[in-house]
N, C-alpha and C positions, 0 to 999 in steps of 0.2 A: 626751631627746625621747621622749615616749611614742611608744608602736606601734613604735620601732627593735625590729631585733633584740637581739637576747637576749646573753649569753654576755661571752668577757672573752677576751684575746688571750694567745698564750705567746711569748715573746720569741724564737724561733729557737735553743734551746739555747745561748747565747750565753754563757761561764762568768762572764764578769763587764763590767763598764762603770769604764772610767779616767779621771777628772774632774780636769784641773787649775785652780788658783782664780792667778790674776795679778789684781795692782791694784796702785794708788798705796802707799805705807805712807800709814798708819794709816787704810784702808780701813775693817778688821774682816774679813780674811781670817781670821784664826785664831783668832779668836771665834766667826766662824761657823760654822771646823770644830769646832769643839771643843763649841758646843752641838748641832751637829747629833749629835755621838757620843753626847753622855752625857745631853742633854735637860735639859741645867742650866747658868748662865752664867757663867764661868769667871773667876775673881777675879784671875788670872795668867794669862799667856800669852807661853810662848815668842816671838821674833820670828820663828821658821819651825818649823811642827811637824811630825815624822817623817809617811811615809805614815798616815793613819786609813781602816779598813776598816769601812762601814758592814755589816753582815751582809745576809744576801738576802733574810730577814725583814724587815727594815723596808721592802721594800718589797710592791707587790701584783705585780709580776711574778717573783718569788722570784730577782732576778738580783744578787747583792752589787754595791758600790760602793766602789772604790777611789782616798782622796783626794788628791794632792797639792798641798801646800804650796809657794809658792816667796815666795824674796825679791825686792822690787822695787827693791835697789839695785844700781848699773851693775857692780861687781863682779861678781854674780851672774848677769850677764844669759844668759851662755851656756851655764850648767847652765840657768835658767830657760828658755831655746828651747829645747833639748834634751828638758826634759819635756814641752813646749808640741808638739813634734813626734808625740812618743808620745801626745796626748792623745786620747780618744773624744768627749771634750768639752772646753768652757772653758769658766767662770763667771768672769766678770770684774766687780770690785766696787767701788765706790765711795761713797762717803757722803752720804745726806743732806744733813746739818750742813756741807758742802763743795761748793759748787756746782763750783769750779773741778776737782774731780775726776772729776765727771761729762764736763765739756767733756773733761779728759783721756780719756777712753772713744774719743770721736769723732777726739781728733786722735792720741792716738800709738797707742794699746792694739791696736783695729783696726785702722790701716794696720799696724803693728809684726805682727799673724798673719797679715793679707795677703801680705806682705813675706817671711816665712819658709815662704808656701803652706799654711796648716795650715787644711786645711778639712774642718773638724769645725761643727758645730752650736755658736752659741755662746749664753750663757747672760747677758744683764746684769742682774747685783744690787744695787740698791741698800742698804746695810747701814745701822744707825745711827738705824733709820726712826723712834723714837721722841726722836732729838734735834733733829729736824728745824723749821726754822723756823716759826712757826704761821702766821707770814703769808703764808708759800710756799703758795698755793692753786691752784696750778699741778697735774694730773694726772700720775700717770705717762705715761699711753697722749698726750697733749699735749707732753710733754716729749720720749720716747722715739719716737713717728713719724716727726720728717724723719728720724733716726740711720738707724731701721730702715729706711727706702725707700733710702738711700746705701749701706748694708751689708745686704745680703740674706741674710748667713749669720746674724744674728740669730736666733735659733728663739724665745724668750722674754727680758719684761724684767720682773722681780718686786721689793719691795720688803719688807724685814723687819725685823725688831729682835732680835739674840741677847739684849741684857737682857732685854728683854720678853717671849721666846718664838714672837715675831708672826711668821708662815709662814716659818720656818727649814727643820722637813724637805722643807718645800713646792722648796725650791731642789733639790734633791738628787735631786727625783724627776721635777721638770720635765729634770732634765739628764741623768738616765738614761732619760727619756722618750725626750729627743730622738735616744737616739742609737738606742733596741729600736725606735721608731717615729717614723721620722723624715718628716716633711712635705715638705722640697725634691722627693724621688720621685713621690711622689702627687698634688702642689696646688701651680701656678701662682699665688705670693701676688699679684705684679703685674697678674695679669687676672684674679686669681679663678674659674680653673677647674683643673678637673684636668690633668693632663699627660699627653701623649700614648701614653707610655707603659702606664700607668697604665690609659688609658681602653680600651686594646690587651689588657691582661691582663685586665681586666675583662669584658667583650666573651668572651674566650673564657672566661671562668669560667660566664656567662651561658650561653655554648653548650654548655658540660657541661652544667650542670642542665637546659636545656631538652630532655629527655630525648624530647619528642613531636616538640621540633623544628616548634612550631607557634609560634614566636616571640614565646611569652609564658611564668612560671610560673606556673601555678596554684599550688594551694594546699597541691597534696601534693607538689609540686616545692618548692615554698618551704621545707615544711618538712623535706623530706631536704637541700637545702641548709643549712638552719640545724642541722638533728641533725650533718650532718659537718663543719661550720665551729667549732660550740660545744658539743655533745654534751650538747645539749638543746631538744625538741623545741617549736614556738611552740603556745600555746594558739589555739584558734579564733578570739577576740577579738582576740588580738594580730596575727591575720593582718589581720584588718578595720581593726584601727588603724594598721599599716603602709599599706596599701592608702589610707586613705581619708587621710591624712598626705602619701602622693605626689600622689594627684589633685586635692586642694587648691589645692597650690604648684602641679603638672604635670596639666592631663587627659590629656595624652596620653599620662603613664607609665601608666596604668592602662590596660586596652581589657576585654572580655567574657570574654576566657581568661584573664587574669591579670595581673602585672606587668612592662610588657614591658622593654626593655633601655635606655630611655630612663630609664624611671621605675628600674632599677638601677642604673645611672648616678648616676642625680640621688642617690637615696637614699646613697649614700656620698660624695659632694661634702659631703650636706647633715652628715653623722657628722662629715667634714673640719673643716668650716666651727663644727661648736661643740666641735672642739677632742678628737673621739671616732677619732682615730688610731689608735688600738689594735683599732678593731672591725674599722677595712678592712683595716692588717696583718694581724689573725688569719684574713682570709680567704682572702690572698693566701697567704700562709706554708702555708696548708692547702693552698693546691692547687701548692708547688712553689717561691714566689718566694723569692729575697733582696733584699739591701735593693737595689738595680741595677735590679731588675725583672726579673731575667733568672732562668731557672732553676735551681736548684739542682746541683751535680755529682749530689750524692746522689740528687738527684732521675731522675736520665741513666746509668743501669749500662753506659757504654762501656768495653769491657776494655780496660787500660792495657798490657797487656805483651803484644805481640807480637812476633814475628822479624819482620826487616829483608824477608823475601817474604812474610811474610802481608798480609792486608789485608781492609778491610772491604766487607759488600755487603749490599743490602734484601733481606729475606727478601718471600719470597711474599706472605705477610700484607701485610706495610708498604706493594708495590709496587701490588696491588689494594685496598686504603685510597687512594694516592694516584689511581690511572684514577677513582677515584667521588666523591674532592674534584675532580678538574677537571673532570669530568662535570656537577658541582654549579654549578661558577663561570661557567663556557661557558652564559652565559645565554643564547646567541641560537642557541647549539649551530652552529656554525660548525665545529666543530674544531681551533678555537685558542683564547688566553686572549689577549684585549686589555691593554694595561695597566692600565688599571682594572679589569678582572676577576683580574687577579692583585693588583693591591693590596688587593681586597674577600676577594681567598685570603689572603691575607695579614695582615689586618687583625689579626688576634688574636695576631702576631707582634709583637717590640719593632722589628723593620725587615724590610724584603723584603730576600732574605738574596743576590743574586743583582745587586745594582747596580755591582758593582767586580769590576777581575781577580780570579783567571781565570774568574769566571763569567758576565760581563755578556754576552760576544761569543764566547761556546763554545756554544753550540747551533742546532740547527735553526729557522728563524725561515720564517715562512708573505713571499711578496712584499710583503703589506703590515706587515713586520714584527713580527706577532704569534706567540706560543708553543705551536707545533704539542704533539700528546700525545707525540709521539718526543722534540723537543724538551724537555719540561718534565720526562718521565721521566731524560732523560740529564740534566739538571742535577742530580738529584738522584741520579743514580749520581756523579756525579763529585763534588758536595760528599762523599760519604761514601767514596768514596775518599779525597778531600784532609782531609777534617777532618769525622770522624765524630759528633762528639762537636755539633757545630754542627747534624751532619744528624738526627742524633734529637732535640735538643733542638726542630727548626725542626718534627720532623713532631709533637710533640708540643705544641707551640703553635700549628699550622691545626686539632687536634682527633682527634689519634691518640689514642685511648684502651684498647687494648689495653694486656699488659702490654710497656711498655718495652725490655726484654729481648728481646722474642720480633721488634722490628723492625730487627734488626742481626745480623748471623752474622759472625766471623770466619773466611775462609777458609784450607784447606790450604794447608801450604808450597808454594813452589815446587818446592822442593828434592825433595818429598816426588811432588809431579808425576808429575816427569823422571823419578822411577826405577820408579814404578808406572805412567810412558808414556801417562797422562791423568790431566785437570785436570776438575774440579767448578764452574770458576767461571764465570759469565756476563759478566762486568766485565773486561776485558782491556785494558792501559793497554799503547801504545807509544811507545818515545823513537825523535822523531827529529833524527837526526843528519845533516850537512853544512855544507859550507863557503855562504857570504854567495853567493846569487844561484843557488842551487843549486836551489829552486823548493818551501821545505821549507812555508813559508806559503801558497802556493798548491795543497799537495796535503791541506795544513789546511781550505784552503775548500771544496776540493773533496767534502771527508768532509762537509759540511754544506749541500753542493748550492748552490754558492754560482756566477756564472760567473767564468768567467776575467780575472783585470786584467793588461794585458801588462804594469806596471811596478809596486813599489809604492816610493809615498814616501821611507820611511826603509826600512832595515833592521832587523829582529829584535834587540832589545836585552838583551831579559828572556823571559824563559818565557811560553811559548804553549797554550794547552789546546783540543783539539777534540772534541766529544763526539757521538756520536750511533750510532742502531740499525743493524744489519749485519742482512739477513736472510740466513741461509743455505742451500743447497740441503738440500729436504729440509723446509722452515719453520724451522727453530730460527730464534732470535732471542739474537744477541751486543752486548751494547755495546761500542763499540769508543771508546777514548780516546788521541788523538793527544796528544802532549809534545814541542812543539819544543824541542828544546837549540841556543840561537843560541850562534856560534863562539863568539863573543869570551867566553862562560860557560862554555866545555868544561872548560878548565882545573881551574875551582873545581868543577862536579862529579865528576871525574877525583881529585881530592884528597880526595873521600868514598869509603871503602872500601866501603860499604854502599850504596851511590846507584843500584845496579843491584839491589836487592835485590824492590822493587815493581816491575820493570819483565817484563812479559810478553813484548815483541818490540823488538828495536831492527833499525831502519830506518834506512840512510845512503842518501842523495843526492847524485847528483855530474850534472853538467851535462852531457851526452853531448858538446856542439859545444864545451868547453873543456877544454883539456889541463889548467890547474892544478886548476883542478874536479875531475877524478876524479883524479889523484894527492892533492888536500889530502883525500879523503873514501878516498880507501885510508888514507891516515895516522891519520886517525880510528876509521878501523873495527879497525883493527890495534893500538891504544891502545885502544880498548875491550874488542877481544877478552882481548887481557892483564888488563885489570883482572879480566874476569869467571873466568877460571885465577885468579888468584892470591886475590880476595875468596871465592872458590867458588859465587857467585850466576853461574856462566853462563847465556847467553839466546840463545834460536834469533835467527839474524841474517838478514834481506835485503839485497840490493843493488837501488837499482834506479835506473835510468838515464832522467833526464827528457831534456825539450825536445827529443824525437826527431824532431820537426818539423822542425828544423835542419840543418844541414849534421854530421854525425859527426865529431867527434875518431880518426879511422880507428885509433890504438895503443891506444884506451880500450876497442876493443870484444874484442881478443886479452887486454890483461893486464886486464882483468872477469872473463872467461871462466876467466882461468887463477887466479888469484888465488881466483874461490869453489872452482874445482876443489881446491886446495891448502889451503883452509881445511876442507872437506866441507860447502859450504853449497848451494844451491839456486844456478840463475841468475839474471843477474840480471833484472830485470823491465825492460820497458821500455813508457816511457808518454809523453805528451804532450798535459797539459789544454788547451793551446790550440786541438789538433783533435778534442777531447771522447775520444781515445784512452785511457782508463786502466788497459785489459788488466784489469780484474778486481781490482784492487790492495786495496779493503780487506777482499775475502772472501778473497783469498791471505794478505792478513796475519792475519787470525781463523782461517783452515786452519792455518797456522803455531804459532799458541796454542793451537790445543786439542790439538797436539803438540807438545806440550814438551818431549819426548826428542829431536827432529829438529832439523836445521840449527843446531845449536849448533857455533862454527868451534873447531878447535882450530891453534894456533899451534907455530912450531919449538919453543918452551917448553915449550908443553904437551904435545908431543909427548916431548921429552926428558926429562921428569918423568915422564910415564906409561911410559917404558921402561925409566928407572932403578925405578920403584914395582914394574916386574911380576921386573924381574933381583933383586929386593932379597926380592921373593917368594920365588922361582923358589931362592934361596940359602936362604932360612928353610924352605922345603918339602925341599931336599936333607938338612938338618940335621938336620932333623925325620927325614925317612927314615932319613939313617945313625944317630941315635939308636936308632932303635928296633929298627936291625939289630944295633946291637951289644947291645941288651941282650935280644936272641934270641940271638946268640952264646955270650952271658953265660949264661942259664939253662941253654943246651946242656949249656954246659963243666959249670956246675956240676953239674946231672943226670948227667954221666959219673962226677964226681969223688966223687956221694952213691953211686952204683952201684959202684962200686970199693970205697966205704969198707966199704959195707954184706957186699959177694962176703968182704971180710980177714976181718972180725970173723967 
C-alpha cells in the first residue's frame, strides 16, 4: 500500500518456530520437505523423514524452522499426536490429483486436532499442483471457503508443486508467519474488524505518541512514532500519503492536527486486511506486547524474591500519576468515577481489572455507587498488595509512563520493624479472625462506611477483602486493609507456616451476648498466637468484643480481661455497629501497626522457650567467664613458674 508506514517487524526474540506436516499418504509430505530444504526435487523419498531444520536465513524474519515429519498410518498415530501436541504450527496436505484427500482435510484431519485441543495456527496445502486435473477450474479460495468458515483455526490455504518448484518455500513461511504474527489476536475474521483487544492496546499506543495530548498526531509525532517502531524516519511525502490514504477510505481519521485515533485505527485494520501482520506486530512488540496482547514480564521489573513479611506498595510517583488519571476521567468532576468513566480509564487496558473477588466489593463506593478518589486509590493499594505484578502492568497500560521501576517499592521486613520499633509502610493489611456470627463482615462494612444489616444471608465461605483510607490524628493518611479469615478456612491457613508473614495486625471477634463465641475466638487467638512463636512472624494482636448492644455473656467480660492480661496484649475493645458505637476501632488498629513492637501475645510456650533461651545463655556466659578465669590462673602460675626459673639460672 503506498503511503503505509515504513519499516519491517522483528519476531519477539523467539529462538525458533516447530511446524509439523500430517496428511493422507501419498500427499507429498516428504517431497515438500525435502524440496523446501535443498531447492531441488527429490528422486527418492523416505516414507517419513528425520527432523529437517530450515536455517533462520531463509527466512526475512531471521527466526529458523524446524520440520516434522510424521506417518499417516494408524500404527503411528500416537507418536504422530504427540508431535501434533508440541506443534507451533500444522501444515496439513493433500493432493490435487486426489480430490477425495482434500474432503479428508475437512472430515478427519481437523476434527482429529480439535479433538486432541491443539491450537496452533493451521496451514492447508495442497501438493501435487502440477498433476492436477485441467478440467478442475474450480479456485482454491472457492473450494477452501465453507472449510475455513467451519474451522477458524485455519490461518492459510496455499497450493504448490515440489516437481515444479511452484511456491514451496512460500508454505514454510506463511507457517512461520502464522505463528511470529499471528492474526486470531488482532482481526476478527467473522466480522472483519479488529478485536477488542487489539483496539485496547492500540488506543493506548496512540496515547503515548500523542505527546500534546491534543487527540491527533501530527507530523513530528508520526514521525517519532515511526523512528521508534522501525528505526527509520518517514519522508515528508510519505506523511501526505499516509494522511491522504486514510481520508479517502475515512474523513474523519484525518482532522487539522493530524491523524486522529480513528484514522490509526483504521490504518492498521487496513495493513491486517492485505495480509501486512507484521507491520502492526512490530509496533505492538515495540511498545511491550506478546502474542495475548498482554504485557510482557520483561516488560514489568516486579522483584520476585521477597520474604514471607515483605510486601509491595506505590511509590509517590505512581500514587500522584494515579489522583491526575482520575482527575482526567471525572468528566463532570463529581468526585467520583462512574462506570463509564472508569471503563473510558480503562479502555487502553485488555479488561478493567477490578470486576471479580476480592476487588469488585472492597472499596469505598459514593450512594450512588460510584468510585470515590479514596475508593479507587485503595483498590489500587490492594491489588499491589495481592498481585503486584498485575498492578504495574494495569498502571502501565492507563498510561504510566515513567520508568516502571520507579512505580513499585518493596517494603521492610516485619521482622526488621519490631526490633527497630517502627514501620515505614503506609499499606497495613489485617486478618480478621472469629467464629460464624461473630460480626467479622459487618465490621468489613463498616471500614467502608457501609450501614448496618442486622442479618446477612449466608455465611462467609471464602476470603473477604476491605480496603480503604484511615485518617490519623495529626493528618497522616494510612490504608488500612481488612482480611476476613471465615472459620470453616482457619484450618487450611493454620497449615501455612508462613500465612502470618504479610499480615500487619490480627483481629479476633467474639460475640459479647454469646458464651461459645468468645471461648471458640479464645481458641483461635491462642492457635494463632502459637503459630506466630513457632513460624517467628509474630503480630500485635487485638481483642475486641462486638454486639455490646445486647445483653453481656457476664464470664466473657472477667476471662477477656484476664486472658489479654496473661497474654501482654491491650483490652479488649468494645463496639456495636448497630448503635453506630465503634470506639475508634480502625485508627486503634492503624496505632497498633505503626507499632509493631507492642501487643504482640506471648504464650505458656513462649514463655518457656524464652526462659529456657535466656538459662542456656546465662550457662554459656558462666563458661565463658570461668574460661577466661582459668586462663588468668594459667598465665599467673606460669609468670611465677618463668620468675623462679629465671632467680635459679
Amino acid at each position: 500500500m503506498s503511503g503505509g508506514f515504513a519499516g519491517y517487524s522483528t519476531s519477539g526474540a523467539r529462538p525458533g518456530v516447530r511446524v509439523v506436516v500430517a496428511g493422507d499418504r501419498g500427499t507429498g509430505k516428504s517431497s515438500l520437505i525435502v524440496t523446501a530444504a535443498s531447492e531441488s526435487f527429490p528422486e527418492n523419498v523416505p516414507p517419513v523423514l528425520p527432523p529437517t531444520r530450515l536455517p533462520a536465513d531463509f527466512f526475512p524474519d531471521f527466526v529458523p524452522v524446524t520440520i516434522i515429519d510424521t506417518s499417516s498410518s494408524s500404527e503411528s498415530r500416537g507418536r504422530r499426536n504427540e508431535e501434533l501436541k508440541r506443534a507451533d504450527a500444522v501444515v496439513l496436505t493433500y493432493a490435487c490429483d486426489q480430490p477425495v484427500t482434500l474432503t479428508r482435510i475437512r472430515t478427519y484431519w481437523l476434527p482429529e486436532l480439535r479433538q486432541l485441543e491443539v491450537k496452533v495456527p493451521v496451514i492447508v496445502v495442497g501438493c501435487k499442483l502440477d498433476l492436477r486435473d485441467e478440467r478442475d477450474t474450480a479456485t482454491i479460495e472457492q473450494v477452501m471457503t465453507p472449510i475455513m468458515l467451519q474451522f477458524r483455526e485455519i490461518e492459510t490455504c496455499i497450493e504448490c508443486s515440489a516437481a515444479t518448484l511452484i511456491q514451496v518455500p512460500e508454505v514454510f513461511y506463511y507457517a512461520q508467519k502464522a505463528v511470529l504474527h499471528p492474526t486470531a489476536p488482532l482481526f476478527d475474521q467473522e466480522r472483519q474488524t479488529l478485536q477488542p483487544k487489539c483496539i485496547s492496546a492500540l488506543r493506548r499506543i496512540f496515547i503515548l505518541c500523542d505527546r500534546d495530548m491534543d487527540g491527533a498526531l501530527n507530523d513530528e509525532e508520526l514521525n517519532e512514532f515511526q523512528v521508534k517502531c522501525f528505526n527509520a524516519p518517514l519522508q515528508p511525502a510519505e506523511i501526505v500519503g499516509v494522511k491522504r490514504v486514510v481520508q479517502e477510505k475515512l474523513p474523519d481519521g484525518v482532522n487539522e492536527l493530524g491523524l486522529t485515533l480513528t484514522g490509526f485505527l483504521f490504518l492498521h485494520a487496513l495493513f491486517i486486511e492485505k495480509g501486512r501482520l507484521e507491520t502492526t506486530w512490530a509496533v505492538l512488540r515495540k511498545f511491550g506486547y506478546n502474542n495475548d496482547l498482554k504485557l510482557r514480564d520483561d516488560f514489568l521489573p516486579v522483584p520476585s524474591k521477597r520474604y514471607p513479611d515483605q510486601t509491595m506498595e506505590l511509590t509517590s510517583e505512581a500514587v500522584e500519576f494515579l489522583r491526575g488519571i482520575f482527575r482526567l476521567f471525572d468528566t463532570d468532576n463529581d468526585g467520583a468515577l462512574q462506570p463509564y468513566e472508569l471503563d473510558g480509564l480503562f479502555s487502553t487496558a485488555p479488561e478493567r481489572p477490578w470486576n471479580e473477588a476480592p476487588y469488585e466489593d472492597a472499596a469505598e463506593r459514593t450512594a450512588l455507587g460510584n468510585l470515590s478518589l479514596n475508593g479507587f486509590l485503595s483498590e489500587w493499594d490492594l491489588m499491589t498488595l495481592l498481585d503486584p505484578f498485575r498492578s504495574l502492568a494495569n498502571l502501565v497500560y492507563i498510561g504510566y509512563n515513567g520508568d516502571p521501576a520507579s512505580a513499585l517499592r518493596v517494603t521492610r521486613r516485619r521482622t526488621i520493624d519490631r526490633k527497630k520499633q517502627r514501620t515505614e509502610r503506609s499499606v497495613f493489611q489485617c486478618f480478621v479472625f472469629g467464629p460464624k456470627n461473630a460480626g467479622k463482615s459487618t465490621l468489613l462494612d463498616s471500614l467502608l462506611g457501609r450501614p448496618f444489616k442486622s442479618s446477612y444471608l449466608t455465611s462467609t465461605t471464602s476470603e473477604r477483602f476491605a480496603v480503604n483510607v484511615v485518617n490519623q490524628v495529626g493528618g497522616n493518611k494510612k490504608t488500612l486493609i481488612l482480611r476476613e479469615i471465615p472459620e470453616d478456612g482457619f484450618k487450611k491457613f493454620l497449615s501455612n507456616n508462613e500465612f502470618l508473614g504479610p499480615c500487619d495486625v490480627a483481629v479476633f471477634l467474639y460475640d459479647s451476648s454469646d458464651e461459645y463465641s468468645w471461648k471458640r475466638s479464645q481458641e483461635l487467638l491462642v492457635d494463632v498466637a502459637r503459630q506466630g512463636e513457632e513460624s517467628g512472624y509474630g503480630v500485635p494482636f487485638l481483642l475486641v468484643s462486638t454486639k455490646t448492644d445486647l445483653n453481656p455473656y457476664p464470664v466473657a467480660i472477667q476471662d477477656s480481661m484476664r486472658v489479654c492480661l496473661k497474654l501482654g496484649i491491650d483490652a479488649p475493645i468494645s463496639v456495636s455497629v448497630k448503635s453506630g458505637n465503634l470506639n475508634n476501632i480502625f485508627n486503634r488498629i492503624v496505632d497498633v501497626a505503626v507499632r509493631p513492637h507492642l501487643n504482640i501475645p506471648e504464650t505458656e510456650m513462649g514463655r518457656s522457650r524464652k526462659h529456657y533461651q535466656q538459662l542456656v545463655s546465662r550457662s554459656l556466659m558462666c563458661i565463658s567467664v570461668g574460661a577466661a578465669a582459668a586462663a588468668m590462673v594459667g598465665i599467673a602460675i606460669y609468670r611465677v613458674y618463668a620468675a623462679r626459673r629465671n632467680t635459679s639460672n
